[in-house]
MARDOMAR-94614 format. One record per residue: residue number from 1; residue in one letter; z, y negated, x of N, C-alpha, C in turn. Coordinates in Angstrom, 2 decimals, always signed. Example, Ala and Ser with C-alpha at 12.3 -4.5 7.8 and 13.67 -1.06 7.14 Angstrom:
[1 "A" [+7.80 +5.69 +13.19] [+7.80 +4.50 +12.30] [+7.80 +3.30 +13.20]]
[2 "S" [+7.08 +2.25 +12.85] [+7.14 +1.06 +13.67] [+7.87 -0.03 +12.90]]
***
This chain:
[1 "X" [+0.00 +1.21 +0.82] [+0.00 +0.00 +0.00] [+0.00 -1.26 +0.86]]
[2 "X" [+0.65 -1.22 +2.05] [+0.48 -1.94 +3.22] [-0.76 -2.64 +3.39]]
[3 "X" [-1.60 -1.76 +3.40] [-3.00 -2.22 +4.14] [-3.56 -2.95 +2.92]]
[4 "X" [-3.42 -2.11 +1.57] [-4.23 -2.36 +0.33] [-3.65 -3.92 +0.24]]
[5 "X" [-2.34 -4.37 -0.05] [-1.83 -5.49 -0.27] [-2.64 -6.60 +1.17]]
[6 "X" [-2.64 -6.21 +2.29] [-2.79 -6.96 +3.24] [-4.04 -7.81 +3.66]]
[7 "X" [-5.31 -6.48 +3.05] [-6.35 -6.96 +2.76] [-6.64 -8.08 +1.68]]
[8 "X" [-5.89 -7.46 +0.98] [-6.37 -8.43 -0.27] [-6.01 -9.92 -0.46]]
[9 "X" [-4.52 -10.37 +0.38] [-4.41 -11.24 +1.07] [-5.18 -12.32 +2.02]]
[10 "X" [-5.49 -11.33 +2.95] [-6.90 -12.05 +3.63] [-7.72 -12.46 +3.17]]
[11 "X" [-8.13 -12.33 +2.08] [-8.72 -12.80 +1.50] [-8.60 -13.80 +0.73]]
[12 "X" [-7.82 -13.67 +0.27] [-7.13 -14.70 -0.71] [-6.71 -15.77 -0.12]]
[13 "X" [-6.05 -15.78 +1.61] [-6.59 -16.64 +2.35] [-7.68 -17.51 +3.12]]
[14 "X" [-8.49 -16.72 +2.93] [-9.28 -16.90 +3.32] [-10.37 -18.23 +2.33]]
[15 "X" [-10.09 -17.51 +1.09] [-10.72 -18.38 -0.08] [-10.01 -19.49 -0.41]]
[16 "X" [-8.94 -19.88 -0.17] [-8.37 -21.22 +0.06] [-8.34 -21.44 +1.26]]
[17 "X" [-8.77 -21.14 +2.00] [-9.32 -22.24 +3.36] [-10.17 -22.83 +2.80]]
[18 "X" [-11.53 -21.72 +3.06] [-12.69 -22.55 +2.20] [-12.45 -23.39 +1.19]]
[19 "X" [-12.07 -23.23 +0.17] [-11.90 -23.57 -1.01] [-11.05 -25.72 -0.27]]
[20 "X" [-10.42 -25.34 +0.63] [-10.07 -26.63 +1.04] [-11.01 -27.03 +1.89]]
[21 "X" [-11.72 -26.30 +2.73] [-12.87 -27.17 +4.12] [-13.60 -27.42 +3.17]]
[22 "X" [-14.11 -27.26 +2.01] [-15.33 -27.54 +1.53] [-14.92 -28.94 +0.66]]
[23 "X" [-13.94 -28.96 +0.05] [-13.34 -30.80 -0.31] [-12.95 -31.61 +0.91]]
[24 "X" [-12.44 -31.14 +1.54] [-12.66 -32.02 +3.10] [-14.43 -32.27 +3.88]]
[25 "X" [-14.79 -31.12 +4.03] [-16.29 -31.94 +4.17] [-16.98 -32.67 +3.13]]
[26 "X" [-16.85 -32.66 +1.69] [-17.52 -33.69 +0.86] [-16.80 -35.21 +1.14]]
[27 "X" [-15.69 -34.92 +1.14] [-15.06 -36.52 +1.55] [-15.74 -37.10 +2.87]]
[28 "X" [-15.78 -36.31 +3.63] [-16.20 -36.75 +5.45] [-17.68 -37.45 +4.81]]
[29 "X" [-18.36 -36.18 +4.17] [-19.75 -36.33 +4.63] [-20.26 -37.38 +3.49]]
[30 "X" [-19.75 -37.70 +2.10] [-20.01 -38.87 +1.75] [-20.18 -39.88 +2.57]]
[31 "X" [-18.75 -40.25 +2.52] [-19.17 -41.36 +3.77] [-19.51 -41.79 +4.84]]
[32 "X" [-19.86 -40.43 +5.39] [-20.79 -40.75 +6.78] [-22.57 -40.99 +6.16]]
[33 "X" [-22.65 -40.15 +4.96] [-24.04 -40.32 +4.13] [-24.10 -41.75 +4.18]]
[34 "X" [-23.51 -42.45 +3.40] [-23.51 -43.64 +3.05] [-23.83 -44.71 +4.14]]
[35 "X" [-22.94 -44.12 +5.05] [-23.17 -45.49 +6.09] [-24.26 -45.00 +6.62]]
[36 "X" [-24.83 -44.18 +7.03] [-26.22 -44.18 +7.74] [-26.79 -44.45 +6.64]]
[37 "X" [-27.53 -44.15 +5.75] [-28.69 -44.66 +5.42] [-28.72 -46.19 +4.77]]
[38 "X" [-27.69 -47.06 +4.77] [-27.14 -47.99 +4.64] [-27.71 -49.24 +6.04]]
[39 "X" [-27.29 -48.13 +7.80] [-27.77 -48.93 +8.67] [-28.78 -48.98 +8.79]]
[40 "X" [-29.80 -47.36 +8.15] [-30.98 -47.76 +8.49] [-31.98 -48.66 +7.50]]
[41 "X" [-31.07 -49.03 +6.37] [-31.69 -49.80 +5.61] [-33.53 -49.17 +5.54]]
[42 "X" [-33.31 -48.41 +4.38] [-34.07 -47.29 +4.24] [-34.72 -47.87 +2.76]]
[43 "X" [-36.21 -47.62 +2.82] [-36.96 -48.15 +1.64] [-37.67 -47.23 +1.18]]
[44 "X" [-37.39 -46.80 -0.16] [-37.51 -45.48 -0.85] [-39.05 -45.47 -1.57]]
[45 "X" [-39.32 -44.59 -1.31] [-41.03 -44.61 -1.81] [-41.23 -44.32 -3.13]]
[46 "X" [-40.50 -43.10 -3.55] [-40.07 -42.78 -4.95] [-40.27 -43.44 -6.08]]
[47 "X" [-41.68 -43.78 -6.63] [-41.65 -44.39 -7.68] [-40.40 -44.67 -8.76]]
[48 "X" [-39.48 -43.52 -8.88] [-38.41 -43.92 -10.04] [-37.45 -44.60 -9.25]]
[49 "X" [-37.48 -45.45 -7.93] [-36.71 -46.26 -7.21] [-37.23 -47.34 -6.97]]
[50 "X" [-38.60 -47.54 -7.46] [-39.45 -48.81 -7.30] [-38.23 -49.56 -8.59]]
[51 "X" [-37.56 -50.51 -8.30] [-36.82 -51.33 -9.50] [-37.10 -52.19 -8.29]]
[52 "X" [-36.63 -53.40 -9.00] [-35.93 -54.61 -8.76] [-34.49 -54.49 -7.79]]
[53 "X" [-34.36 -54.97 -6.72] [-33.43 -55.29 -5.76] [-32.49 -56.46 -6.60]]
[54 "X" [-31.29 -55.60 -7.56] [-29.91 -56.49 -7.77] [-29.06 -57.17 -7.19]]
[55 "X" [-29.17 -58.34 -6.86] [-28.16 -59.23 -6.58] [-26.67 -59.05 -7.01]]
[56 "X" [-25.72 -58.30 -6.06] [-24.39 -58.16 -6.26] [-23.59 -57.91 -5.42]]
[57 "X" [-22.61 -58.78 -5.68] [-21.48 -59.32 -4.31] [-21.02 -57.56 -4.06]]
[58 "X" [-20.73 -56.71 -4.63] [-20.38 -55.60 -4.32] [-21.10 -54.35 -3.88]]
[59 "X" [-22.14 -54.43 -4.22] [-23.40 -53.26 -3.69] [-24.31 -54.41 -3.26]]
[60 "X" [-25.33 -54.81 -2.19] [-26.29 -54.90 -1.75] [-27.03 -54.52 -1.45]]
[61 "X" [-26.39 -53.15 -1.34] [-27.81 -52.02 -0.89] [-27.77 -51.08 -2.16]]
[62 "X" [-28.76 -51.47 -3.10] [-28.82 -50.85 -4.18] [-29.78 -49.62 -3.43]]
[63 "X" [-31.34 -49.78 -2.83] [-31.97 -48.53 -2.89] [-31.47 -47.73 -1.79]]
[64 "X" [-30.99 -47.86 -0.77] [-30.22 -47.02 -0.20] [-28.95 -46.37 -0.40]]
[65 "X" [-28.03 -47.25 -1.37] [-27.03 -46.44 -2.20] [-27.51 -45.14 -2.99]]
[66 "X" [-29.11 -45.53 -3.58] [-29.38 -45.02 -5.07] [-29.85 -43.24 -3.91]]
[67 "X" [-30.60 -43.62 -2.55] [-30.86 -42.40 -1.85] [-29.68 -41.55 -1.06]]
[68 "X" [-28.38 -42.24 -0.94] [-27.19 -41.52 -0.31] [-26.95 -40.82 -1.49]]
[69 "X" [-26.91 -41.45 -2.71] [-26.19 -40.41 -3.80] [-27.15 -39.59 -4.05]]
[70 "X" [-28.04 -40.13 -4.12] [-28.59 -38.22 -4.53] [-28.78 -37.33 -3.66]]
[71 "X" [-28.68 -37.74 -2.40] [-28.27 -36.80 -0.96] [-26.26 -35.64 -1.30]]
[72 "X" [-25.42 -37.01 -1.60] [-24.58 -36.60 -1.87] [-24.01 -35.44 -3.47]]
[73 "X" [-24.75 -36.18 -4.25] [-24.95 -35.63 -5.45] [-25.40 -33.77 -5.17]]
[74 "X" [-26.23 -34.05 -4.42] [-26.75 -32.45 -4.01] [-26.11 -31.81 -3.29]]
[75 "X" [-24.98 -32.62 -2.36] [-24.29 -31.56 -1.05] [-22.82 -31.15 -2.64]]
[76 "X" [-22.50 -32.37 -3.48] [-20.93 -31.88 -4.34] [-22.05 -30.60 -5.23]]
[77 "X" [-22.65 -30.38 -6.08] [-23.80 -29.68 -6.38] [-23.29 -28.26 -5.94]]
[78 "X" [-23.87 -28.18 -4.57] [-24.30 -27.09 -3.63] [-22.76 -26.39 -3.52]]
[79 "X" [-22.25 -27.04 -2.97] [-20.94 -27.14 -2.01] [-19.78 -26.43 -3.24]]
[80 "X" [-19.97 -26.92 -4.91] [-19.33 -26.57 -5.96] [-19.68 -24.87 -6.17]]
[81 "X" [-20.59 -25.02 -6.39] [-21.65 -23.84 -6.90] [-21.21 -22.54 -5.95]]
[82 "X" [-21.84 -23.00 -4.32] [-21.90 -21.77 -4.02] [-20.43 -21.64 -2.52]]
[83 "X" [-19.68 -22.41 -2.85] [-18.45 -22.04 -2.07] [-17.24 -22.66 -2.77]]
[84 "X" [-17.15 -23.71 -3.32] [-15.54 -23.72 -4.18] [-15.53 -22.96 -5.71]]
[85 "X" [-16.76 -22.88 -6.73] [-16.65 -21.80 -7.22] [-16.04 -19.96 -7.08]]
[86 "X" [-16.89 -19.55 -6.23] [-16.47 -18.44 -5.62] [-15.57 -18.39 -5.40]]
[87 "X" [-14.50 -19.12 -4.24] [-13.35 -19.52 -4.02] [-12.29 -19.07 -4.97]]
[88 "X" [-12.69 -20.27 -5.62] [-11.68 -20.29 -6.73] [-11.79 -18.84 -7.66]]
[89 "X" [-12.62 -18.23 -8.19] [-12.70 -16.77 -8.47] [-11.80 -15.81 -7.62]]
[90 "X" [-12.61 -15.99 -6.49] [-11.41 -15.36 -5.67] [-10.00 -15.11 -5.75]]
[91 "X" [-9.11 -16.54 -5.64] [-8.10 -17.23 -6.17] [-7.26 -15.99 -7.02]]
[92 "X" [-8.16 -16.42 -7.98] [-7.58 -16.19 -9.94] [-8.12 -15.03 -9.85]]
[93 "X" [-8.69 -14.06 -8.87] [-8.75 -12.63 -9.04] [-7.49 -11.90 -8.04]]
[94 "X" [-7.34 -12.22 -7.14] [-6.18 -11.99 -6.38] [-4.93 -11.97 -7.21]]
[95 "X" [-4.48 -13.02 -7.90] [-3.20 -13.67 -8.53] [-3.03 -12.83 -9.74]]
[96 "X" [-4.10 -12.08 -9.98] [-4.18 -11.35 -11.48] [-3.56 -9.62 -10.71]]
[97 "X" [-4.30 -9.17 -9.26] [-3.92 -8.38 -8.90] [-2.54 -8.40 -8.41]]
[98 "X" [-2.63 -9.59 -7.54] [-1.11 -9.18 -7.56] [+0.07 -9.14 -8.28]]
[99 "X" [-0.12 -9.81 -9.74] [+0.87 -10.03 -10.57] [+0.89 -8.37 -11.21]]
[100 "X" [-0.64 -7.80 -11.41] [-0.39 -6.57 -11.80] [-0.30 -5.43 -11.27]]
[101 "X" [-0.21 -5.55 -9.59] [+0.36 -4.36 -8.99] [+1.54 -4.33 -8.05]]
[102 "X" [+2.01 -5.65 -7.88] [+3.16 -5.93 -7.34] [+4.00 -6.72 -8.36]]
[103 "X" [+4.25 -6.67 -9.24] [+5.01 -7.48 -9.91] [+6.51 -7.67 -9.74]]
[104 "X" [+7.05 -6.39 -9.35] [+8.48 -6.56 -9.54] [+8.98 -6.98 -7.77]]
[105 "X" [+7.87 -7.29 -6.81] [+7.95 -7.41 -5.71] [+7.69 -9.01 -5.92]]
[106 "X" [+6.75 -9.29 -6.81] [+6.27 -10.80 -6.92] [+7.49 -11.85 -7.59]]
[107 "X" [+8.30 -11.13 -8.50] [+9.15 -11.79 -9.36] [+10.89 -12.11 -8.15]]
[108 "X" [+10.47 -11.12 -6.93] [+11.52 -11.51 -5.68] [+11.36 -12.10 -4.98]]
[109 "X" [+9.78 -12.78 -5.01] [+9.59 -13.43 -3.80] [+9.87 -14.96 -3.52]]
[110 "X" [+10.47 -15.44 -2.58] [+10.70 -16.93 -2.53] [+9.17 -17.92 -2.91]]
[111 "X" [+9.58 -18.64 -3.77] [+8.68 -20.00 -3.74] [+7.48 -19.26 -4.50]]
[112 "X" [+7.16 -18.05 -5.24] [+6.23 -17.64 -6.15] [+5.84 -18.88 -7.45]]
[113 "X" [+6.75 -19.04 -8.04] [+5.78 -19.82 -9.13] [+5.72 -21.24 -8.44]]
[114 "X" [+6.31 -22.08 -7.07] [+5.51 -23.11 -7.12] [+4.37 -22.74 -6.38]]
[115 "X" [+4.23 -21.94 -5.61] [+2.37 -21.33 -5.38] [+2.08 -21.42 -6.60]]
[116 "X" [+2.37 -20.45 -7.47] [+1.44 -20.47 -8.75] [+0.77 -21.82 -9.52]]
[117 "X" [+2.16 -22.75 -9.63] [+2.00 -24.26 -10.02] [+0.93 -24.73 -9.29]]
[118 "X" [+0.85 -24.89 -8.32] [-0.05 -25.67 -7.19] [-1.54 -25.05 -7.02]]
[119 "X" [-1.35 -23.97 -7.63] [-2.42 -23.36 -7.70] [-3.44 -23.46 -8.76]]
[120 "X" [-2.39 -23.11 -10.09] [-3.07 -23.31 -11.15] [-3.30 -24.93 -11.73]]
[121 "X" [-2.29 -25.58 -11.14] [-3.31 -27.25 -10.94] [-4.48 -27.45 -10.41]]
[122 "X" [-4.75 -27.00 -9.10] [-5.59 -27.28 -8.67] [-6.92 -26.89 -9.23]]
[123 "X" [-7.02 -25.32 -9.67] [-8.18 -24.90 -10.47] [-8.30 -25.92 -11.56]]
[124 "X" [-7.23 -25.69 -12.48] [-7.45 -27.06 -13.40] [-8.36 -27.91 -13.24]]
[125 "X" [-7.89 -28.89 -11.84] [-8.61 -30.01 -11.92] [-10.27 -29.55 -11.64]]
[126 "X" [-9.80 -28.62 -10.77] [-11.69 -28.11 -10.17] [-12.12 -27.71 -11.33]]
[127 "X" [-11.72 -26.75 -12.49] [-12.98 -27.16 -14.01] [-13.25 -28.03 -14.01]]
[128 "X" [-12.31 -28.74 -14.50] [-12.71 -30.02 -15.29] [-13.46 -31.24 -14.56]]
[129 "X" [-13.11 -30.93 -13.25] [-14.12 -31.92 -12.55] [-15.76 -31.09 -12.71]]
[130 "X" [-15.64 -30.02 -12.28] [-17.09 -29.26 -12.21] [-17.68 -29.71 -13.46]]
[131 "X" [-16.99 -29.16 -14.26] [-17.06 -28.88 -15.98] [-17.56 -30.13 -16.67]]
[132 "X" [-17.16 -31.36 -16.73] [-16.97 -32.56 -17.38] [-17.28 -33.90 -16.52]]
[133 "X" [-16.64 -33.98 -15.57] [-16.76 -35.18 -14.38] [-18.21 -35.36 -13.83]]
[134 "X" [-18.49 -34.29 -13.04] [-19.28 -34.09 -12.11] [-20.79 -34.16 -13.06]]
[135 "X" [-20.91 -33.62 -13.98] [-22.30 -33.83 -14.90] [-22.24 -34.81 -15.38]]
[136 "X" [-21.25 -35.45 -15.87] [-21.25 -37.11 -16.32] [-21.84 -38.32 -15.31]]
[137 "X" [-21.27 -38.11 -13.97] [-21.65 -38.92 -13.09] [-22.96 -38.52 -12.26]]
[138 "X" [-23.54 -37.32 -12.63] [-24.83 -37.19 -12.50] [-25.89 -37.89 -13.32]]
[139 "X" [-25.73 -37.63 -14.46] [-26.42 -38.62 -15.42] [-26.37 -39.89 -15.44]]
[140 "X" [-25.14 -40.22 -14.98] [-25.10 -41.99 -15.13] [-25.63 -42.32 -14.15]]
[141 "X" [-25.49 -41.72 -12.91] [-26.17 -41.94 -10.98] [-27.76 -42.19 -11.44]]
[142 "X" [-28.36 -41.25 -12.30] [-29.58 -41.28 -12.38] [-30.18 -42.34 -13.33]]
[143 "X" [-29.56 -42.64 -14.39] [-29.91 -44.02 -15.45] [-29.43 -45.41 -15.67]]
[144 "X" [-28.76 -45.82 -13.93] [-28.09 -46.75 -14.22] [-29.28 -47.74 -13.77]]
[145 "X" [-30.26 -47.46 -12.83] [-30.93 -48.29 -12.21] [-32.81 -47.37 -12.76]]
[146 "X" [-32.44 -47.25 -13.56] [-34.11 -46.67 -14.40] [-34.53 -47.84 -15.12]]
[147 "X" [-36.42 -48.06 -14.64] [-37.18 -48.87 -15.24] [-36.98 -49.11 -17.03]]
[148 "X" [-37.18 -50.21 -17.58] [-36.96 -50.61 -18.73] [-36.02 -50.65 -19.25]]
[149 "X" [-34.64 -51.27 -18.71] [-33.37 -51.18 -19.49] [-32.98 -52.84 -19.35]]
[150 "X" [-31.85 -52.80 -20.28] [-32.16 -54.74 -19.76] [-30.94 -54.72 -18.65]]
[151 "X" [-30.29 -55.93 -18.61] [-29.59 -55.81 -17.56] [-27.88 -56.29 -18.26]]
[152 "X" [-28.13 -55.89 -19.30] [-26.48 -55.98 -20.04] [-26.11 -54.19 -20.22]]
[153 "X" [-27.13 -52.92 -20.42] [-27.31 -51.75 -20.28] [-26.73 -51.51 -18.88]]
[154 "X" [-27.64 -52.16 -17.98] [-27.78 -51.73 -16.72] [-26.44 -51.59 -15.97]]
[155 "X" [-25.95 -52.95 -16.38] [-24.84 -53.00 -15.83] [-23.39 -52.20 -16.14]]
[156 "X" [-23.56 -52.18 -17.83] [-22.86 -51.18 -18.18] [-22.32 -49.32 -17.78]]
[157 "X" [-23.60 -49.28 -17.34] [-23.53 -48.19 -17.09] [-23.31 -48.05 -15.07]]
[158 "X" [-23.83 -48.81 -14.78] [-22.71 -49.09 -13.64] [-21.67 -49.36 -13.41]]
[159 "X" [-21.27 -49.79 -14.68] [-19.58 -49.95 -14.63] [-18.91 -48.77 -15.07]]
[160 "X" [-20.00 -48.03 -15.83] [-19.13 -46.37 -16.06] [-19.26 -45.27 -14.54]]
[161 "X" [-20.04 -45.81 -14.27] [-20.63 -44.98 -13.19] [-19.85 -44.84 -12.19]]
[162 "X" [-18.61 -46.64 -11.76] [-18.05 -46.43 -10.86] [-16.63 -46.22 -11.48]]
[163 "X" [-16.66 -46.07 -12.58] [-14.95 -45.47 -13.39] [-15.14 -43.84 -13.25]]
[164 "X" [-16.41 -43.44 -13.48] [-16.40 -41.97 -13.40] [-16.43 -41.05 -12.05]]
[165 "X" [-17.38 -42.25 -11.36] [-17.21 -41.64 -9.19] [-15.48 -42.48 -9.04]]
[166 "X" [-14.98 -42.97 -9.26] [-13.36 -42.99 -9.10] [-12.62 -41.85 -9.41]]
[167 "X" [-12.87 -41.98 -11.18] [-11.95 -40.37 -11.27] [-12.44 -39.08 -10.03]]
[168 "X" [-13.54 -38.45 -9.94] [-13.81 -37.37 -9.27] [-13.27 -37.93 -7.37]]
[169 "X" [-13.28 -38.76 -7.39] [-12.51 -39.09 -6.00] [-11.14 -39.02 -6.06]]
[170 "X" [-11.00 -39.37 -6.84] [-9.31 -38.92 -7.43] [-8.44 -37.57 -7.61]]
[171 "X" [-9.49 -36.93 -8.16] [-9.63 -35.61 -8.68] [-9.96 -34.71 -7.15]]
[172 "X" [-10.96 -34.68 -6.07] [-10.59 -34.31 -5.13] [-9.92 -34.41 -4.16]]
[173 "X" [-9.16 -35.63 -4.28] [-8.11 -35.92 -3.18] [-7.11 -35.30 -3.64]]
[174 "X" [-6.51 -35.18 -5.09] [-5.57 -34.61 -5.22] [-5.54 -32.85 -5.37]]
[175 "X" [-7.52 -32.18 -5.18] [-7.20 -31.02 -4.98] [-6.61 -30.83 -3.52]]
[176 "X" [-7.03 -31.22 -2.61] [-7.25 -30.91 -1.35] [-5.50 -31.42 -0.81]]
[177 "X" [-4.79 -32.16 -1.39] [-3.17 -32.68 -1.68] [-2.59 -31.24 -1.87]]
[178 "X" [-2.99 -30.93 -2.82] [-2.12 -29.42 -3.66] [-2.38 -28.15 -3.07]]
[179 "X" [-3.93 -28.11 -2.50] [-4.00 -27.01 -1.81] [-3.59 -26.62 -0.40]]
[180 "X" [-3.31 -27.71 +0.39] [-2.40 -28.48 +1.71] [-1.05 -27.79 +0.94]]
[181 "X" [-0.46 -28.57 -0.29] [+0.67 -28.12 -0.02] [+0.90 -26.65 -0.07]]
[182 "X" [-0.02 -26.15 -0.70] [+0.30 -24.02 -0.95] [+0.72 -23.35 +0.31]]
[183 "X" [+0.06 -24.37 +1.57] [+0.51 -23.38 +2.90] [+1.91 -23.56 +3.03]]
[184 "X" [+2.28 -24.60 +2.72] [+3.76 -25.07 +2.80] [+4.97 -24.42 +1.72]]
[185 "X" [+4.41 -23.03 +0.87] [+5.24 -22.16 -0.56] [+5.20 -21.10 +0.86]]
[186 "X" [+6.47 -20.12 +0.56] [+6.63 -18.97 +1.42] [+6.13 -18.12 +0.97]]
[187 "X" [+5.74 -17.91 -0.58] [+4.33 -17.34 -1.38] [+3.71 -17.07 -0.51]]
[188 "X" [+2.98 -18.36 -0.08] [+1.26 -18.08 +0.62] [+1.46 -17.31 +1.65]]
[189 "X" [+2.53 -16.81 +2.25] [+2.34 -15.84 +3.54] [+2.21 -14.47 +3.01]]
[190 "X" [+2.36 -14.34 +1.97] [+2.46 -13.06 +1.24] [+3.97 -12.11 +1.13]]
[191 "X" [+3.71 -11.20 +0.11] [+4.92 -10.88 -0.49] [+5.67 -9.67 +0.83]]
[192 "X" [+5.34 -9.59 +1.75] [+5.50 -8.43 +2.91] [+6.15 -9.38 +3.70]]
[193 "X" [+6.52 -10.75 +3.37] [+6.94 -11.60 +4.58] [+8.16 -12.33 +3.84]]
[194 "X" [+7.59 -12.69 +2.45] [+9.06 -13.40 +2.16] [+9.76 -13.16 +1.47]]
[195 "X" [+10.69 -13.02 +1.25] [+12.03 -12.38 +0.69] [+11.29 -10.73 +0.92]]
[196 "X" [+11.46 -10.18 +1.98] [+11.14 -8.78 +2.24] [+12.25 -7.97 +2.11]]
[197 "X" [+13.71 -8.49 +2.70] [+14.95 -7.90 +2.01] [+15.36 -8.07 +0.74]]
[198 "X" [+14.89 -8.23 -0.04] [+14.93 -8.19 -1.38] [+14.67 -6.82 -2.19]]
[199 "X" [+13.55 -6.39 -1.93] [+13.24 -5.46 -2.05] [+12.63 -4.51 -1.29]]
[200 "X" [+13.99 -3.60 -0.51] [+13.14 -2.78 +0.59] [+12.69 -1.36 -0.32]]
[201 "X" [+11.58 -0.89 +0.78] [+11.12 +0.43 +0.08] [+10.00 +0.42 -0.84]]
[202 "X" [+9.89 -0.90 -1.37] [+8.66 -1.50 -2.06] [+7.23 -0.74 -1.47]]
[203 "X" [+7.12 -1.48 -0.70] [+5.58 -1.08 -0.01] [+5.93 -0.35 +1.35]]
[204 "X" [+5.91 +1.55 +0.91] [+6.17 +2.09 +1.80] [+5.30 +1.93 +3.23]]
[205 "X" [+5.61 +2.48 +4.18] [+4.61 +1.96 +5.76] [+3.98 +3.09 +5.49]]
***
């Protein structure tokens, strides 16, 4: 049971690493996106970027903003899909095994339900950002600066645009907060390490 439990662990570590390098590189690599194509002051050929250059004390670089985000738009995309999804499966497949084959080992172990807490927040927020956030501010990224709208629209929806890229910045700082703290539950080392005198004989060698 040793090995069976130990493996399955590794893993489960393993998928919250990832599950955290991959919200740490979207934060990095936004804003390294941003500022380069920003210095190179980059002029987009893209007919649906042919607009009008907006005058505003807060963005100046409208068509190079409009080409970082959809650079960025595609790495949160990618980065969701095919490594913090999984991840998180991972996660919530582990937590199901171990609740149902170690249980009376799980219910001894130090600091178990605030892992669990910290855990099951964090998925939380990762639906609902995937789920709700993240397609909202796709759509608005793409129609805030589209030909034929007037500029009481336009602006509107730039003003949702940057209430909705706030929340999801919000929303991953505080996954990558919660999943930082899980290393810090005596949980996350697994149930063979903490409170092991609790229950000896459990998981014979």
């Amino acid at each position: 049971m040793n090995k069976v439990y130990n493996t399955l662990h590794a893993i489960y570590q393993l998928a919250i690493a990832m599950w955290l390098a991959a919200g740490v590189m979207i934060a990095i690599s936004a804003a390294a996106i941003f500022a380069t194509c920003r210095s190179l002051n980059v002029s987009i050929a893209d007919p649906q970027f042919q607009t009008p250059v907006f005058t505003s004390a807060d963005s100046p670089f409208v068509m190079t903003d409009v080409l970082a985000g959809k650079i960025v738009g595609n790495l949160i995309q990618n980065s969701t899909a095919y490594i913090m999804l999984p991840c998180v499966l991972l996660v919530i497949l582990f937590l199901l095994l171990e609740a149902t084959l170690y249980r009376k080992r799980l219910l001894a172990a130090t600091g178990v339900w605030l892992r669990l807490l910290l855990l099951v927040t964090a998925m939380t927020l990762f639906i609902y950002a995937a789920g709700f956030v993240q397609p909202k501010a796709f759509k608005l990224s793409k129609s805030r600066y589209q030909q034929g709208i007037s500029n009481q629209i336009r602006d509107e929806r730039i003003a949702q645009f940057k209430k909705v890229h706030r929340q999801s910045t919000q929303i991953m700082s505080l996954q990558i907060l919660l999943l930082l703290a899980v290393y810090f539950t005596p949980a996350h080392r697994g149930l063979l390490t903490s409170s092991s005198k609790q229950s000896p004989g459990l998981f014979p060698a």
